[in-house]
Each structure stands twice: as structure tokens, then as C-alpha cells.
C-alpha positions in Angstrom: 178.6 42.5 -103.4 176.8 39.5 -102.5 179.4 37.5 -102.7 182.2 39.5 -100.9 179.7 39.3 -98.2 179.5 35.6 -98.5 183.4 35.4 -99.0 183.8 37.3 -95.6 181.6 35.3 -93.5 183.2 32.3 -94.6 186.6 33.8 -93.8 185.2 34.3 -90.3 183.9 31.5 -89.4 186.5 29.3 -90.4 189.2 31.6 -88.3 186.2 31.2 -85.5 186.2 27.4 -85.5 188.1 25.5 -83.1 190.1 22.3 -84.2 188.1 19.5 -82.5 190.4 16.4 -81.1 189.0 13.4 -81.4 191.0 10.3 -78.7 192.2 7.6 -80.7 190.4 4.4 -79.0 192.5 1.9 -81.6 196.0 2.7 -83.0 196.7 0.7 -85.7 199.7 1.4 -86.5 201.1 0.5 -83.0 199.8 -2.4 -83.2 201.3 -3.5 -86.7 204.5 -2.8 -85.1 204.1 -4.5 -81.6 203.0 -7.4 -84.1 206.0 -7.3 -86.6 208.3 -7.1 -83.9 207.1 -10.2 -82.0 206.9 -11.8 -85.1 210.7 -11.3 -85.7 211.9 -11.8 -82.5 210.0 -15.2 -82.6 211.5 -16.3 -85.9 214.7 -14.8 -86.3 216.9 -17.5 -85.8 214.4 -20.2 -87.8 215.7 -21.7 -90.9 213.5 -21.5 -94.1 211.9 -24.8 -92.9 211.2 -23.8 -89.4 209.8 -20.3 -91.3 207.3 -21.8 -93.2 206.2 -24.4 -90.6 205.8 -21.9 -88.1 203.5 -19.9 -90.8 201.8 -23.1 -91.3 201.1 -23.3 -87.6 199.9 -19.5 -87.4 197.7 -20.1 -89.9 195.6 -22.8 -89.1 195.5 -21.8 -85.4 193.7 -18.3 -86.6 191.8 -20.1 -89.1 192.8 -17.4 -91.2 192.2 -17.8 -94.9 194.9 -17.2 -97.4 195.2 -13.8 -99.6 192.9 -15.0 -102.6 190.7 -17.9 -101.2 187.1 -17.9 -100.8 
């Protein structure tokens, strides 16, 4: 009994509740894309030298530490 009564007041309430929007104040995934897509229309044309020089560059100018440095 005790928990049918438990059972239906959950029920209830959770038909009660309203679904609570929260604003996005950072969208990540926009970002990643606005990024990727500068990024390719800024080296599409490069040749594999220009590529990695142009990393190079990008690299030191963020200061950026590489994927497994300390």
C-alpha cells in the first residue's frame, strides 16, 4: 500500500514538473566549426611545407603546448 502510494506521487509529480530551459551562454560546437573552417580556408591551397610551417607559426604564437608535454 505504501508503496503504491509512493509510486503515484511520484508519477504525479514528475507529469507536474515543467522542463526548465537553461540559455546556452558558450556553444562549443559552433565554435569548433567556425574554427575548422577558417582553418581550411586558410590552408587549403598550402603545400605540406607551407602546412606544417604554418602549424609551427600557430603554435608558438598561442604558446600552446603540444598533446603530451609538460
Amino acid at each position: 500500500m505504501a508503496f503504491q502510494l509512493l509510486k503515484s506521487v511520484a508519477q504525479e509529480t514528475l507529469l507536474n514538473m515543467e522542463t526548465i530551459k537553461k540559455e546556452k551562454t558558450f556553444d562549443s560546437v559552433k565554435m569548433m566549426r567556425e574554427t575548422r573552417d577558417k582553418i581550411s580556408s586558410e590552408t587549403q591551397n598550402m603545400t605540406f611545407e607551407e602546412l606544417k610551417d604554418y602549424i609551427k607559426k600557430k603554435l608558438t604564437e598561442s604558446k600552446s603546448k603540444l598533446v603530451g608535454q609538460a
